[in-house]
TORPA-4810 file (N, C-alpha, C, O; in nm, 3 decimals):
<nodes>
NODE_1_12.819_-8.111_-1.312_12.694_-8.175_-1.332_12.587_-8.116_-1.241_12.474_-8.095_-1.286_X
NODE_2_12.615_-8.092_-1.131_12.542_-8.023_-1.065_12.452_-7.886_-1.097_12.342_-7.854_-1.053_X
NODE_3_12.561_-7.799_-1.216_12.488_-7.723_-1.260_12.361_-7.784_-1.345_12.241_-7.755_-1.346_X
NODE_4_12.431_-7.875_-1.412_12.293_-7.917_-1.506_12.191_-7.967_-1.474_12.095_-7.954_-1.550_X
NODE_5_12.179_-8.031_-1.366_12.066_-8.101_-1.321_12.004_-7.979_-1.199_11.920_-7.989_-1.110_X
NODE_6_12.065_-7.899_-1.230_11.972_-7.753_-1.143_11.931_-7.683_-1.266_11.831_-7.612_-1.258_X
NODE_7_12.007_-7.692_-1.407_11.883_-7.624_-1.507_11.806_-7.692_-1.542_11.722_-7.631_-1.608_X
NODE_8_11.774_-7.861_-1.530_11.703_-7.950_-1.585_11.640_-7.908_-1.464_11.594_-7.806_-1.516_X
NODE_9_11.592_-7.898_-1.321_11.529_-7.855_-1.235_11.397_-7.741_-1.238_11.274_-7.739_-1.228_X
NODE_10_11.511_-7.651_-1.259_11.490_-7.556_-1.307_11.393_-7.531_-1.463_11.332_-7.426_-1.478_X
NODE_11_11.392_-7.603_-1.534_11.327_-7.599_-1.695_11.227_-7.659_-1.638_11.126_-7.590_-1.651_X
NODE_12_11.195_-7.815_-1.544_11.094_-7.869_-1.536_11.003_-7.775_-1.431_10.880_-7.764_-1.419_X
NODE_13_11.085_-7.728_-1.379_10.994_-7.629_-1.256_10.874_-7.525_-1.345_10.753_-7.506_-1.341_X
NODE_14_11.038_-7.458_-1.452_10.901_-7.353_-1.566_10.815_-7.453_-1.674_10.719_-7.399_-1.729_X
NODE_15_10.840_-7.576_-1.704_10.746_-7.645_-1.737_10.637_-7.632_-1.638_10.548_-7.564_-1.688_X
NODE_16_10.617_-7.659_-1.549_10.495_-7.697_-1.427_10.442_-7.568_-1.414_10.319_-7.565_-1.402_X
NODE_17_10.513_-7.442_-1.413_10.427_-7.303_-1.399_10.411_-7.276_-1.458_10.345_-7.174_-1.436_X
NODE_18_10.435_-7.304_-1.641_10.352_-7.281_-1.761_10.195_-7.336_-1.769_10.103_-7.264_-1.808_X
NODE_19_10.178_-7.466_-1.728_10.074_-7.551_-1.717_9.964_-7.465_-1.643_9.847_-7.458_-1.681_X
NODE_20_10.040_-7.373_-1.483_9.949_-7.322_-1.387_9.945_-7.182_-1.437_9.870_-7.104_-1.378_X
NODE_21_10.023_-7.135_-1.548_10.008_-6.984_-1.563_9.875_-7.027_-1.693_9.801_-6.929_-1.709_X
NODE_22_9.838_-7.135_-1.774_9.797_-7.147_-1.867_9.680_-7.145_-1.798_9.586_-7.067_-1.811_X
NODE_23_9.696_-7.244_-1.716_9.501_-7.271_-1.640_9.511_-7.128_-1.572_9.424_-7.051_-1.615_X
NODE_24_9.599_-7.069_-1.472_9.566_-6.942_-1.419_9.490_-6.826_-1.554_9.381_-6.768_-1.548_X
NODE_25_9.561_-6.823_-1.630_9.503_-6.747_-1.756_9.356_-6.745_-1.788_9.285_-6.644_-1.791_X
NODE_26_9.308_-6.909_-1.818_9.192_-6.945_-1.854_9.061_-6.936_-1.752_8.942_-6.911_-1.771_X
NODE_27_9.152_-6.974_-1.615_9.072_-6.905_-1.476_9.031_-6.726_-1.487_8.928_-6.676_-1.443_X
NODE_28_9.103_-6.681_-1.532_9.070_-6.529_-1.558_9.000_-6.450_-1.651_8.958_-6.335_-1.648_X
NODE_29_8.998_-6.599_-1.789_8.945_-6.536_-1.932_8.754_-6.602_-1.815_8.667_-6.538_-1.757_X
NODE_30_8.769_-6.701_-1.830_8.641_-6.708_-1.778_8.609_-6.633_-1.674_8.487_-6.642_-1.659_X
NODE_31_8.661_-6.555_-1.585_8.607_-6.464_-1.419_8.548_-6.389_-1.482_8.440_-6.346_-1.440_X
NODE_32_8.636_-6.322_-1.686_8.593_-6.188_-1.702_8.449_-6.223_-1.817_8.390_-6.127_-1.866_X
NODE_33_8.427_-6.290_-1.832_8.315_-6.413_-1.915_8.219_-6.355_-1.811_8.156_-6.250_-1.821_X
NODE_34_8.218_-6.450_-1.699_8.159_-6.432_-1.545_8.059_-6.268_-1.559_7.946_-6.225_-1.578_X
NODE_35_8.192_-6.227_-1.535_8.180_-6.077_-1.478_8.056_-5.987_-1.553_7.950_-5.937_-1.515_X
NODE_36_8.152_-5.998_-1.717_7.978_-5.981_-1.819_7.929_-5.997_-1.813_7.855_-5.903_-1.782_X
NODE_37_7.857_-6.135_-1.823_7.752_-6.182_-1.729_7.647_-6.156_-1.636_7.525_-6.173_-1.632_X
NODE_38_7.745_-6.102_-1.552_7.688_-6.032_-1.435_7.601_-5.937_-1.442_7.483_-5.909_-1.417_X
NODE_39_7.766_-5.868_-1.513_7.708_-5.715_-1.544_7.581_-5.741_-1.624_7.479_-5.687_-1.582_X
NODE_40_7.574_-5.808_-1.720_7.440_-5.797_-1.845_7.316_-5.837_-1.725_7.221_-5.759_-1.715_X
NODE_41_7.321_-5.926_-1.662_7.191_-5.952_-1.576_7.153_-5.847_-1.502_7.040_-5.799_-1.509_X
NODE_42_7.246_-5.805_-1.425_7.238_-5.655_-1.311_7.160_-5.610_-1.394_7.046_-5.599_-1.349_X
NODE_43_7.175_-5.573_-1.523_7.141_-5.440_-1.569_7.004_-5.493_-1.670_6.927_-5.416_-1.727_X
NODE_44_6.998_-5.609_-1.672_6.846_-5.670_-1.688_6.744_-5.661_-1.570_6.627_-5.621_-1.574_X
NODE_45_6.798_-5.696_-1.491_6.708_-5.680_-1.302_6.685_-5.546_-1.294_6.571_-5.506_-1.267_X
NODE_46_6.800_-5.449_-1.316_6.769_-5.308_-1.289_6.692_-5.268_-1.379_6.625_-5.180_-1.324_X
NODE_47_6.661_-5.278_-1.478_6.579_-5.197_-1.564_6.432_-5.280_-1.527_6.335_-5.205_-1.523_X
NODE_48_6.406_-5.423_-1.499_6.323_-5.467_-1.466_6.208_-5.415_-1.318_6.088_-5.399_-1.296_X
NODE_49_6.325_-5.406_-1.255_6.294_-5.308_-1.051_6.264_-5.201_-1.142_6.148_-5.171_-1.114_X
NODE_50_6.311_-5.111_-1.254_6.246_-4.987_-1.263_6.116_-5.003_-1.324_6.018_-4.956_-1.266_X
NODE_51_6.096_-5.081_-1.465_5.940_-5.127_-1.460_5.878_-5.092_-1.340_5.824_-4.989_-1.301_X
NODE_52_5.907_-5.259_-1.265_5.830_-5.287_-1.146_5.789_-5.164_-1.071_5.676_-5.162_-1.024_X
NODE_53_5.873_-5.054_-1.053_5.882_-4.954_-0.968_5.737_-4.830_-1.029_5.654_-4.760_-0.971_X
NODE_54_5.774_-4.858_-1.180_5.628_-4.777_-1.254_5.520_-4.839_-1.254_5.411_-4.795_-1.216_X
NODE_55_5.535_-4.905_-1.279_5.397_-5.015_-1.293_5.358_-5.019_-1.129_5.235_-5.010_-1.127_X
NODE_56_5.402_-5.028_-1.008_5.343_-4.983_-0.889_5.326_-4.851_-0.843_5.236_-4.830_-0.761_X
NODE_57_5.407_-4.745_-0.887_5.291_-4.627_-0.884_5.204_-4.570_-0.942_5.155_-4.462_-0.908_X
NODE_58_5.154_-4.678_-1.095_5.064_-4.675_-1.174_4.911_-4.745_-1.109_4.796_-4.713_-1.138_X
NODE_59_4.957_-4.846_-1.015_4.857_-4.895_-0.953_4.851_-4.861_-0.838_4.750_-4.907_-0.785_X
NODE_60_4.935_-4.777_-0.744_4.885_-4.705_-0.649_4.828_-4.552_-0.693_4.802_-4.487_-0.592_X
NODE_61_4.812_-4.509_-0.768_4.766_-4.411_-0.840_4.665_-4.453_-0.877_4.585_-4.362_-0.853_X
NODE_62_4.605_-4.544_-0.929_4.478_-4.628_-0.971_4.409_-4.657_-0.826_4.290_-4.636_-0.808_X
NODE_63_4.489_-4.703_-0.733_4.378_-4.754_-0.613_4.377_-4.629_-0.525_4.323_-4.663_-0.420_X
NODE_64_4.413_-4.496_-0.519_4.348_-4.406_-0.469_4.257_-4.349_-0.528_4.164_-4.300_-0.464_X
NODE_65_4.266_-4.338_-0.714_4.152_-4.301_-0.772_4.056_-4.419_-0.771_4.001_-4.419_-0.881_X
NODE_66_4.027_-4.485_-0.723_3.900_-4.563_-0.714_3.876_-4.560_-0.579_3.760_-4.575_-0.540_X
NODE_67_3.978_-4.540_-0.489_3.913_-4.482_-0.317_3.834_-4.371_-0.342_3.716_-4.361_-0.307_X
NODE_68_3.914_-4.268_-0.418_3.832_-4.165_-0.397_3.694_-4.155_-0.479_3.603_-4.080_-0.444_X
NODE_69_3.688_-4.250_-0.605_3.509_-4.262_-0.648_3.469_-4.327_-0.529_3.393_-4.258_-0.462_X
NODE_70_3.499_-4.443_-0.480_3.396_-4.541_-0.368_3.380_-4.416_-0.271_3.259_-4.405_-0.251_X
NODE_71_3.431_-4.343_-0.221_3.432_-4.265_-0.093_3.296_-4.134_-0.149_3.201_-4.099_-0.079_X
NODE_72_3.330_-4.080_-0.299_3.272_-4.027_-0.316_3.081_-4.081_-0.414_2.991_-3.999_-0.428_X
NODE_73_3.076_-4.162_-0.441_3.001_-4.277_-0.451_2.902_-4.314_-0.308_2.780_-4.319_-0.314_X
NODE_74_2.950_-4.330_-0.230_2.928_-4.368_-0.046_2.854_-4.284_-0.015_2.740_-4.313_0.021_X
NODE_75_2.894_-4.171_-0.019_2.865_-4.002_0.002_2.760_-4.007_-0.030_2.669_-4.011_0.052_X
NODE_76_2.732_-4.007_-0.213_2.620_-3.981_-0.278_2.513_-4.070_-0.234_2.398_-4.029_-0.242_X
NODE_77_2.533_-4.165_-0.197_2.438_-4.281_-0.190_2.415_-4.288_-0.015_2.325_-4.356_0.034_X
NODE_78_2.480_-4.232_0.042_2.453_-4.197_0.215_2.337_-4.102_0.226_2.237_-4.110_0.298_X
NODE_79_2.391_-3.964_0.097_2.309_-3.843_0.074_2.147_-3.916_0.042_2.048_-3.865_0.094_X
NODE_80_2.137_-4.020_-0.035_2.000_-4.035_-0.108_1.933_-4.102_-0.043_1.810_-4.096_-0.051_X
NODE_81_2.001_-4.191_0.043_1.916_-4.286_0.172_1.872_-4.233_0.279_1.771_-4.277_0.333_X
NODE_82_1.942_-4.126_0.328_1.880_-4.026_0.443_1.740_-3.949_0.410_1.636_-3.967_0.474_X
NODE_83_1.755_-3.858_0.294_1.653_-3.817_0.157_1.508_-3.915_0.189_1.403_-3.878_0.241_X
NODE_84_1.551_-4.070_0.132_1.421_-4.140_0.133_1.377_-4.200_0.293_1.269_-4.251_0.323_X
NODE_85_1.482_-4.180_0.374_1.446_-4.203_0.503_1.332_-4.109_0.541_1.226_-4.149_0.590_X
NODE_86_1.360_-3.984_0.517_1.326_-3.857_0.544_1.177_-3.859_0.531_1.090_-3.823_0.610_X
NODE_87_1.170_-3.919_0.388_1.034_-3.929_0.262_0.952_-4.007_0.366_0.849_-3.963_0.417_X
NODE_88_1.009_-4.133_0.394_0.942_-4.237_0.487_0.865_-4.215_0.577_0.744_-4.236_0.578_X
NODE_89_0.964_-4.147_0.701_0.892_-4.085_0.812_0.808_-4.007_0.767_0.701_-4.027_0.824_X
NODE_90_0.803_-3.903_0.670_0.708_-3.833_0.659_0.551_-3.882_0.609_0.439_-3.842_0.640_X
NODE_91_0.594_-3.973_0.528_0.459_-4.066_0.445_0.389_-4.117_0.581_0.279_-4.076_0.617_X
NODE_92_0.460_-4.206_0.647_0.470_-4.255_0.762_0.325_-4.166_0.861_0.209_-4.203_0.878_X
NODE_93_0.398_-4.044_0.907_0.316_-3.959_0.971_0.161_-3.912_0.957_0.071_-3.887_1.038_X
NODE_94_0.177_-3.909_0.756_0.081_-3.831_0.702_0.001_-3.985_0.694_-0.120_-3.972_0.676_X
NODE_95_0.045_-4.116_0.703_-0.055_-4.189_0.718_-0.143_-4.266_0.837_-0.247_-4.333_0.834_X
NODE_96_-0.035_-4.216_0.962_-0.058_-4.182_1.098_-0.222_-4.121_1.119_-0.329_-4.177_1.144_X
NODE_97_-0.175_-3.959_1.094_-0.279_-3.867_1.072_-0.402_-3.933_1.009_-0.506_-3.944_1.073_X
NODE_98_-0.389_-3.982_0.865_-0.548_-4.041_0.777_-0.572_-4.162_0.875_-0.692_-4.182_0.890_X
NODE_99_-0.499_-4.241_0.939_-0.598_-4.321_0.998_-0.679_-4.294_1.122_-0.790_-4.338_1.154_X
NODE_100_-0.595_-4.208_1.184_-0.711_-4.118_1.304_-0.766_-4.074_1.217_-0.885_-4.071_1.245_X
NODE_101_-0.756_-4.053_1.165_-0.908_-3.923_1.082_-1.002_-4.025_1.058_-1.108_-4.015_1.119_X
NODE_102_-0.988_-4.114_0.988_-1.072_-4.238_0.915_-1.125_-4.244_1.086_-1.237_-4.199_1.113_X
NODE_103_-1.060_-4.287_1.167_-1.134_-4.403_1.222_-1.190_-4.292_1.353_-1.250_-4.336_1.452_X
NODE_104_-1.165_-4.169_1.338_-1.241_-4.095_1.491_-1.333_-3.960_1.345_-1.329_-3.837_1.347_X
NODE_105_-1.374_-4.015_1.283_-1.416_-3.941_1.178_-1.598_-3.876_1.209_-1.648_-3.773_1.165_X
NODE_106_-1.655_-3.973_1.291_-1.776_-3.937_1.306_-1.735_-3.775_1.476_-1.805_-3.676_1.499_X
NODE_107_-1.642_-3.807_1.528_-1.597_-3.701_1.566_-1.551_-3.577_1.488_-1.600_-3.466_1.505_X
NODE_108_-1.437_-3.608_1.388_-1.441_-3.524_1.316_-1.569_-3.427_1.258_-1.572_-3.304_1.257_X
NODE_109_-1.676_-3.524_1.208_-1.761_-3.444_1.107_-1.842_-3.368_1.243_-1.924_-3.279_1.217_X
NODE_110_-1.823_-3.396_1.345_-1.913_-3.321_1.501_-1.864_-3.201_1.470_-1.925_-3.100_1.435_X
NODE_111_-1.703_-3.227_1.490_-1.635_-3.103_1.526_-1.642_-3.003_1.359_-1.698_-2.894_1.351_X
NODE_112_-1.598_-3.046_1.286_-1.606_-2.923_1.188_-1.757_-2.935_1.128_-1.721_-2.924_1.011_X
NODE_113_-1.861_-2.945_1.120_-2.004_-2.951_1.101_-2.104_-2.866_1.209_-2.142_-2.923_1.311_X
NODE_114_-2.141_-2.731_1.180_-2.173_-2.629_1.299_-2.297_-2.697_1.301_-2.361_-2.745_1.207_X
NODE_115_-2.330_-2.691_1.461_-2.487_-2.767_1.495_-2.616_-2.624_1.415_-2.641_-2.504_1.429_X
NODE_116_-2.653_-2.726_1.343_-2.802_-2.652_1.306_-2.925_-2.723_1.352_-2.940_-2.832_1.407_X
NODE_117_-3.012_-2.627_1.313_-3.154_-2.688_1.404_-3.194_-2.812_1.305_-3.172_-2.807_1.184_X
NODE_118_-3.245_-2.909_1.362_-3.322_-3.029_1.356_-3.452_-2.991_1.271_-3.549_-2.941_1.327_X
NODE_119_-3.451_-3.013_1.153_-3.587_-3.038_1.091_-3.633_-3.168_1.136_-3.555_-3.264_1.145_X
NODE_120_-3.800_-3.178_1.175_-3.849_-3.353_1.151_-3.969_-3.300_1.038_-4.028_-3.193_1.028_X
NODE_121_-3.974_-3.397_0.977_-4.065_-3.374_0.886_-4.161_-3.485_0.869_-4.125_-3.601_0.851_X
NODE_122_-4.305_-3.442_0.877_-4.397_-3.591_0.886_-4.403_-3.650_0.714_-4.351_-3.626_0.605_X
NODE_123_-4.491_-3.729_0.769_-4.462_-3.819_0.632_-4.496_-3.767_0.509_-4.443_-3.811_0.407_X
NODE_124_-4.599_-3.658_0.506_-4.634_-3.613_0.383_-4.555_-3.482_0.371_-4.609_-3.388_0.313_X
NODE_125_-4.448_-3.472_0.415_-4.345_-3.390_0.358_-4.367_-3.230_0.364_-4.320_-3.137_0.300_X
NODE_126_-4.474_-3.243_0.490_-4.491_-3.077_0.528_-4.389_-3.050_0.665_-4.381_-2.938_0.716_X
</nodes>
């Protein structure tokens, strides 16, 4: 009897590790479920980071070409303000000059007006 109640042991034992080989099984069909999974997202993210990766040297390529208009833009417009600075002072000067002239003018007409002789003439115009 002893044997038998060591194969009845024995049968219930591989009963109980059928149960854990069944769930062990189903633990594994799903890891590899999982795993796809995985894999399919990885390789959604990765192709996504590579976008991302173009699409930012599309816009760092964009914000040096617009540094380099503003810079060259700056330039032009540095160039045209100096230009009318230039204009300024000079207007500036030349209106310097007309108002001495205007206002020391009876000097002026001394100096370039050569002294000639003094007519008087009496009243009846001899």
């Amino acid at each position: 009897m002893s044997e038998e109640v060591r194969v009845a042991v024995l049968e219930q034992k591989l009963e109980d590790l059928k149960e854990i080989i069944v769930k062990i099984d189903d633990a594994i069909e799903k890891l590899s479920e999982v795993n796809s999974n995985v894999s399919k997202i990885l390789a959604v993210h990765e192709e996504r980071i590579t976008k991302q990766e173009e699409t930012d040297s599309l816009l760092l390529a964009q914000i040096d070409k617009f540094r380099d208009k503003a810079n060259s833009d700056y330039d032009n417009l540095l160039f045209r303000v100096q230009g009318l600075e230039k204009k300024l002072w000079v207007a500036v000067g030349v209106l310097f000059c007309l108002g001495f002239i205007v206002n020391n003018s009876n000097m002026v007409v001394d100096v370039l007006t050569p002294d000639s002789p003094r007519v008087i003439l009496d009243r009846e115009g001899k």
